[in-house]
N, C-alpha and C positions, 0 to 999 in steps of 0.2 A: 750166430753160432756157426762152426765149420759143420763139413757134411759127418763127418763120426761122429759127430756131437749132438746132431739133430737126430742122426739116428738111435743113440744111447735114449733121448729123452722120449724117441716114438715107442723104440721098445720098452720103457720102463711103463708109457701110457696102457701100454697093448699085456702087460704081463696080466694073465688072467688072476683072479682075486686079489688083487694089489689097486685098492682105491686111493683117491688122493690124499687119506688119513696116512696107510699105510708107507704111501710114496715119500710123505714129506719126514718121518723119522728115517726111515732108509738116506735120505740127502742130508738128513742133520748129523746123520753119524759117519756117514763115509762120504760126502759130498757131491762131486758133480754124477749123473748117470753112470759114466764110464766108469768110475769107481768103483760104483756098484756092484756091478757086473764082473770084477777082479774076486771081487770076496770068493770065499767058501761057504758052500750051502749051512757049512755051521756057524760060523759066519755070520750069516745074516737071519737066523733061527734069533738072534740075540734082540731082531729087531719085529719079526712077525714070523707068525706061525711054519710048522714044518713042511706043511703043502707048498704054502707061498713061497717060501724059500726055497724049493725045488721049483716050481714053476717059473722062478727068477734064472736059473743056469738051464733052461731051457727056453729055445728061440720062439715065440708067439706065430700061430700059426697067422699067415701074412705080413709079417713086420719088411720083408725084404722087399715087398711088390711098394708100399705103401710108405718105405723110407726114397726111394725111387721115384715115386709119382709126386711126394710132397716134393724133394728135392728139384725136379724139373719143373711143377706149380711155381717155387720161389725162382726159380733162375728165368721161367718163360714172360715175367712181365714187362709190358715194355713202355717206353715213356710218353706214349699217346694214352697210355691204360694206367687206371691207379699202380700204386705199388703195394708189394705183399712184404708182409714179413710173420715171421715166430716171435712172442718172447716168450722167455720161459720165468720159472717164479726168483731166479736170482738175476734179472735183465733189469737193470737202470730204467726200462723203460715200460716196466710192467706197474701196472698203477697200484699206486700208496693203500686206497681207498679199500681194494678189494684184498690185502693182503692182511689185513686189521678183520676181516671175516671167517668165518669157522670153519671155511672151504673153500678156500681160493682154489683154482685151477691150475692144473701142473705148465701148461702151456696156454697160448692164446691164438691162434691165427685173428691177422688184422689183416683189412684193407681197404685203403684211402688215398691221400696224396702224396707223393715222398716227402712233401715240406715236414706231414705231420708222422711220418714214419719214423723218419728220423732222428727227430731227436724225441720230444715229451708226448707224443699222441693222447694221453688221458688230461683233462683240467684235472688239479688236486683239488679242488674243492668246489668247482663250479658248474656240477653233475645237476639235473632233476630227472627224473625217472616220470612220464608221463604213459598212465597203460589204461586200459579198459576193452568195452566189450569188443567181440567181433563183430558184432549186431547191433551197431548202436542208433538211436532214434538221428535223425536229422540234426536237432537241437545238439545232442552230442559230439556227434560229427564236427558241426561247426564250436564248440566248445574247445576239442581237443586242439584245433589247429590255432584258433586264438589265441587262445592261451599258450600254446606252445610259441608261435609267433613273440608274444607281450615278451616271453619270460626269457627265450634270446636272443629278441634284441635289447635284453636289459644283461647281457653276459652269461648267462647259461647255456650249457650244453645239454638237448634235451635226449633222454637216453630211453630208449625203447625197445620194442620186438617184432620189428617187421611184419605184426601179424595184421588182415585185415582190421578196417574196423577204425578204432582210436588209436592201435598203433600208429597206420599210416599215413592218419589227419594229423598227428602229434611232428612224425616224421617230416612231413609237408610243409607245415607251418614253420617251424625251425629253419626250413628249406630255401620259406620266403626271405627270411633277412640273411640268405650266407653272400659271400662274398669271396670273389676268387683270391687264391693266394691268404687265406686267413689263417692266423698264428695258431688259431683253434677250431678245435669238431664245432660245427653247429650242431649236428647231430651224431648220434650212435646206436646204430642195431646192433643188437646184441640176438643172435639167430641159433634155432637148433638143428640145425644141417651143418655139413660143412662147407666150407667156403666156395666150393667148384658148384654150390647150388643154389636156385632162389626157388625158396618156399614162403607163401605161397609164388604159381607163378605170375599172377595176376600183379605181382609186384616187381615186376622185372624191372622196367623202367626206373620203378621209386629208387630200386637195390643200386641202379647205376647214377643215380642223382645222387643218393649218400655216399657211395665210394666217393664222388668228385670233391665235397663240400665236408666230409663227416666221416665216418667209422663203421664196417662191417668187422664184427668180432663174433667170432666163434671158441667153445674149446674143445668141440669134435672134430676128430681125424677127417680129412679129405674124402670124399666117397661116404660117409655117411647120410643117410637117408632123412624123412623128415618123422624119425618114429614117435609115436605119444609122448614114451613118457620123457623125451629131451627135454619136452619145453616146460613141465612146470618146476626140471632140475637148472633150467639157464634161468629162469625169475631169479633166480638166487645173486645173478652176475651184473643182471638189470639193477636192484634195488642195491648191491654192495658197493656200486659205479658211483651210489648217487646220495647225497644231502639228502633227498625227502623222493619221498614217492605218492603223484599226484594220481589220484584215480578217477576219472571222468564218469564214467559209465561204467556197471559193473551188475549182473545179474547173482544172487545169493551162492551161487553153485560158480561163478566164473571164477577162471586164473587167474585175475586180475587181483581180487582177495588172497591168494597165494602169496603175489608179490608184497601184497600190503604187510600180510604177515611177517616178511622175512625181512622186511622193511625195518617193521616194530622190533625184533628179534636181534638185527643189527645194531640198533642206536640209532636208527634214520627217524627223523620224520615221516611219517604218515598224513598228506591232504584228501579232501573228499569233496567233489562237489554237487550239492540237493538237487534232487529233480522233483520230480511230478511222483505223488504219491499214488497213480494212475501207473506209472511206467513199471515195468519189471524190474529193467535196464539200469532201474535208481535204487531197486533196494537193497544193493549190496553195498552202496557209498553209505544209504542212512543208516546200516549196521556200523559201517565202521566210525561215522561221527557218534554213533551210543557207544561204541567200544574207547570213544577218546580222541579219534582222527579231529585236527581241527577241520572246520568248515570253510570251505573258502568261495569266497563272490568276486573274486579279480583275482586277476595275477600281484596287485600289491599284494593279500595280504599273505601269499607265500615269500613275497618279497620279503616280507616283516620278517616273518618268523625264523626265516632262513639269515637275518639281518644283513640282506644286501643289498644298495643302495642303488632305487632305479633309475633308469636314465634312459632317455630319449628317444624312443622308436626310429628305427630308419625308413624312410620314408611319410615320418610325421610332419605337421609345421611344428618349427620350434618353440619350443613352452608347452606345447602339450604335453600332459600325461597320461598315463594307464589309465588314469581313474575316465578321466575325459573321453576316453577312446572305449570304454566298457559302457559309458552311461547310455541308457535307449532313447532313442530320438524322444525330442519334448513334445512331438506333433504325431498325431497314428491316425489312419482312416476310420471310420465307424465298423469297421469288418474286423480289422485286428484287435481293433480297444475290446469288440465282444466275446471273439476267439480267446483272449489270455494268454497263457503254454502249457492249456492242459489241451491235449488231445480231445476234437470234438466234434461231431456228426453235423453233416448237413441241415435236419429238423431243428436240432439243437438250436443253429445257427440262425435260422428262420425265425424262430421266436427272438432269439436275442436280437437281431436287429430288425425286424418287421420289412425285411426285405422278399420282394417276390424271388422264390426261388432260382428263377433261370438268370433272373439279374445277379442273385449272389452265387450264381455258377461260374459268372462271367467276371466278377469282382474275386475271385478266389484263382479264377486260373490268371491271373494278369498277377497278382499276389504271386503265385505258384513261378511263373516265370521269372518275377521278379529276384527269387529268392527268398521272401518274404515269409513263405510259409510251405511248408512238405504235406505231402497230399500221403498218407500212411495206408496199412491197409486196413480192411473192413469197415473202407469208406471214411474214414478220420482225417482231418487236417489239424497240423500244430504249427502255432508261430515259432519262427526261430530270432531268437535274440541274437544281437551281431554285437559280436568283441571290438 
């Protein structure tokens, strides 16, 4: 879009009581922004209220500073640095996926590679939406990123929220199999700041991994902060990206169940995957497999349900499969066979293997190093199963 064009579309974001309900009959009846803005306040009473329609022929207080500062964000990137762009909701390159939703977004800011700028940046149909806790157990943790791994290096783009946690093991994972110069996102944050910010900051790094390899999209103005209630209004943008929405971890009270909602809502698939009936962290997935989510134990069988055909991990030997690559070693130590993956105390542990304690002190931190198993608090250790 030229620069009066992008400015029509920031003022029409910025016009106070004018949501994106209101926005998109205002474009269906008179068309682009600019047009908008020609009418007469009686005019556009035809399309929303008489407030609205007065507060439309008057200028938003900041549109001038902030049509300015986005303007110079798109012009200042440079080709050592991703590329920026707007689309807006009549852009060729604004995605299919999210526009078939009850609330697409008037605009998008994106940032990635020019290859994917430029022309299609969204897959149309090769989205999965991977979310859960912030807090998530170990087991989780490495859950989210397997799985994310499994599912693109079988051709998905895995779509997420930059937030701690299974966000940005989901992000990670994805991470592993990108590859420079690819035709497609491996991944996409979908964030509630704007784009000149990484929230959290602990993510900085991740945030500049996925510009390089994937998608930073927002549809807050520039300068916007990281207020509460952004983020469980972008789930909406998360789960509309995507075929199915996988939830690793998730506490009953977590946003993660938001996404899943809006998920079901849209015609998405909804995944879940069981934990420990011990964990918090698991009983907001076993609500949503009693609500109908299917369950899933590997990345095939989102494979299935989503009916896409898998194929061959990067970095696998060839002929191997998912399933092959999720199975747990056929051989465990007498420490791990008595542990399980429930979360469980030192005494515990003493009875079950008849081990002298300072020896399974010493068998647990080599385990611990190993990767093998996460030391929890109030004294717990859980095995962690590897994807």
């Amino acid at each position: 879009m030229d620069h009066d064009e992008l400015g029509a579309w920031l003022r029409l974001t910025l016009t106070p009581g004018v949501g994106n309900g209101a926005a998109r009959r205002l474009l269906a009846r008179f068309g682009l922004p600019q047009s908008i803005f020609r009418q007469t306040e009686a005019a556009l009473q035809h399309c929303v209220p008489a407030a609205h329609a007065r507060a439309l022929c008057e200028i938003p207080q900041g549109w001038e500073a902030l049509w300015q500062t986005t303007a110079q964000w798109l012009a200042s990137a440079t080709p050592q640095g991703p590329a920026r762009a707007i689309v807006s909701l009549g852009d060729l390159r604004y995605p299919q996926a999210l526009l078939g939703t009850e609330d697409p977004p008037l605009l998008l800011y994106l940032m990635g590679p020019a290859s994917l700028l430029e022309h299609q940046p969204f897959p149309t149909d090769r989205c999965l939406a991977v979310v859960g806790s912030r807090n998530p157990t170990a087991q989780g943790t490495e859950n989210a990123r397997q799985f994310a791994r499994a599912l693109c290096g079988a051709g998905l783009t895995i779509v997420s929220g930059l937030a701690l946690g299974v966000d940005a093991a989901a992000h990670e994972g994805a991470l592993d199999t990108a590859t420079d110069h690819s035709s497609v996102a491996a991944t996409i944050a979908v964030v509630g700041t704007g784009l000149d910010r990484v929230y959290p900051r602990k993510n900085l790094g991740l945030a500049h991994r996925i510009a390089a390899h994937g998608l930073i999209v927002s549809e807050y103005p520039l300068g916007t902060p990281p207020l509460p209630a952004n983020f469980p209004k972008r789930n909406r943008i998360i789960s509309g990206l995507s075929q199915g929405t996988l939830v690793v971890e998730a506490a009953l009270a977590s946003g993660s169940l938001i996404t899943a909602r809006m998920a079901a809502e849209q015609g998405r698939e909804v995944f879940a995957i069981p934990g420990s009936i011990h964990a918090p962290q698991s009983r907001g997935c076993h609500a949503l497999i009693r609500q109908g989510a299917k369950l899933v134990e590997s990345a095939q069988d989102v494979l299935e349900e989503l009916k896409i055909p898998a194929t061959t991990m990067p970095g696998l030997p060839q002929g191997a499969d998912m399933e092959e690559v999720a199975s747990p070693a056929e051989t465990e130590g007498p420490v791990l066979a008595a542990l399980g993956y429930d979360p469980m105390g030192l005494d515990a542990l003493v009875a079950r293997t008849g081990m002298d304690a300072s020896a399974l002190q010493v068998a647990l931190l080599e385990l611990e190093l190993d990767g093998s198993i996460a030391r929890l608090p109030g004294g717990l250790f859980q095995r962690i199963g590897r994807g």
